[in-house]
N, C-alpha and C positions, 0 to 999 in steps of 0.2 A: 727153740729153747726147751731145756726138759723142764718138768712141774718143780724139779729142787732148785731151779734158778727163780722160778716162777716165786717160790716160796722164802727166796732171801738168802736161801741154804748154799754152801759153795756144792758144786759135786765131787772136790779132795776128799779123799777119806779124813774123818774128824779124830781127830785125838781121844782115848777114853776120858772122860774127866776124871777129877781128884778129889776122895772126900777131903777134908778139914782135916783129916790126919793125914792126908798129902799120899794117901797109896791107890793105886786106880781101882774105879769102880768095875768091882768083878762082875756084879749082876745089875748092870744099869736098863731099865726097863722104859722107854723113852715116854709113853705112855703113863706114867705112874710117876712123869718130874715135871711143872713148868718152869719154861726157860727165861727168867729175869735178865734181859740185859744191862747191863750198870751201864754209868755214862761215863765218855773217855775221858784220862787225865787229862787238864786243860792248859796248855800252855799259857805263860802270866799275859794275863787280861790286859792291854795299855789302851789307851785310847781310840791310837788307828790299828788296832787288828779286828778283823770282822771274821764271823765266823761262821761258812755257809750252812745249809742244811737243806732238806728237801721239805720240809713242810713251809718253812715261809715263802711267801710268792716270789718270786725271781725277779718281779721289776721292782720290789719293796728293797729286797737286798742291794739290787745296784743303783736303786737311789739315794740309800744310804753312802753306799762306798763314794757316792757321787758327791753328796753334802759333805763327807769328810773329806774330801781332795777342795772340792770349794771354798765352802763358807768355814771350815774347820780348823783352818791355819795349818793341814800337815802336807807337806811335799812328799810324803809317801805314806801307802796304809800296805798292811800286810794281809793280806786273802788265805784264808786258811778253808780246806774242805778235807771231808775223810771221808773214806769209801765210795759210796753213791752220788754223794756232792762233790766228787771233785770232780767231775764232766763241767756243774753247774758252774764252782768256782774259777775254772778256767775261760768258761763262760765270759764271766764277770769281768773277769783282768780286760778279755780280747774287746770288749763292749766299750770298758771306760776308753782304754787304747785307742778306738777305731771313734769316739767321740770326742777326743780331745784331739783330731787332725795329726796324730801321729809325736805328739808331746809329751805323752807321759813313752813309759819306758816300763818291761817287764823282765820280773828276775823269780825263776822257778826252783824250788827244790822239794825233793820227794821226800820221804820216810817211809816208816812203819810203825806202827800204834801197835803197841798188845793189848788188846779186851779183855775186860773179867767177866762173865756169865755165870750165874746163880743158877742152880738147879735145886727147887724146892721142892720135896715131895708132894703130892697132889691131896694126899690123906693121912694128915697132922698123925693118926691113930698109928699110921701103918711103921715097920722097924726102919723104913728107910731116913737117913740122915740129908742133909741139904751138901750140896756138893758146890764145887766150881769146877770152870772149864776157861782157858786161858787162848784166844783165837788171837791172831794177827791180820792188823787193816791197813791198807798203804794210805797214806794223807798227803798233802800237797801243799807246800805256802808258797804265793806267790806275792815277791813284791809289787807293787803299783807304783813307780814314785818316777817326777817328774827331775831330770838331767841337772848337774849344776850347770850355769851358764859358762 
């Protein structure tokens, strides 16, 4: 792996960003911006949709999913992961799957998420303006839900 995977960074070439007047950044100095990631638009919250991530522990997550298929009353939840957690979220599907003896049942679809990234200049003094940069993330919902009879 080179140190720009190592770092988060894709190794594609990245798009200039856009100042807030929307024309590209002629003299963007990488050094001289920190990169605010915003959080992705979230699809409408219901009760059984879970939604993975890499800082919670992985057996919290699928015992959650696990409580919601049991004791929860729903015969299906929906597994949502983006980026980096969708490994984890697929995870998860194949795990409740392979613990309910082959009863629940799984239904996959992909996307794509567009990012917004903030780029704030480093030195409030300096003429630089705060910019955006717009990247795209593949995501994953998988349903979990158990067959009708």
């Amino acid at each position: 792996m080179t140190e720009a995977h190592h770092a988060g960074m894709s190794s594609a070439p990245t798009p200039l960003p856009h100042s807030e007047s929307g024309s590209p950044a002629a003299e963007m100095d990488p050094v001289e911006y920190t990169l605010r990631k915003r959080l992705p638009r979230k699809l409408p919250k219901r009760r059984n949709d879970v939604y993975v991530n890499m800082k919670t522990d992985f057996r919290a997550q699928l015992a959650r999913c696990q409580k919601l298929l049991d004791g929860g009353g729903h015969r299906e939840i929906c597994v949502h992961g983006l980026g980096l957690a969708i490994n984890r979220a697929i995870n998860i599907a194949l795990q409740l799957q392979a613990g309910s003896q082959g009863a629940l049942q799984l239904a996959a679809n992909t996307s794509t998420v567009e990012l917004v990234d903030d780029l704030e200049p480093e030195d409030p003094d300096e003429s630089g303006e705060p910019m955006t940069r717009t990247r795209n993330n593949s995501a994953i919902h998988i349903k979990v839900f158990y067959p009708e009879p």
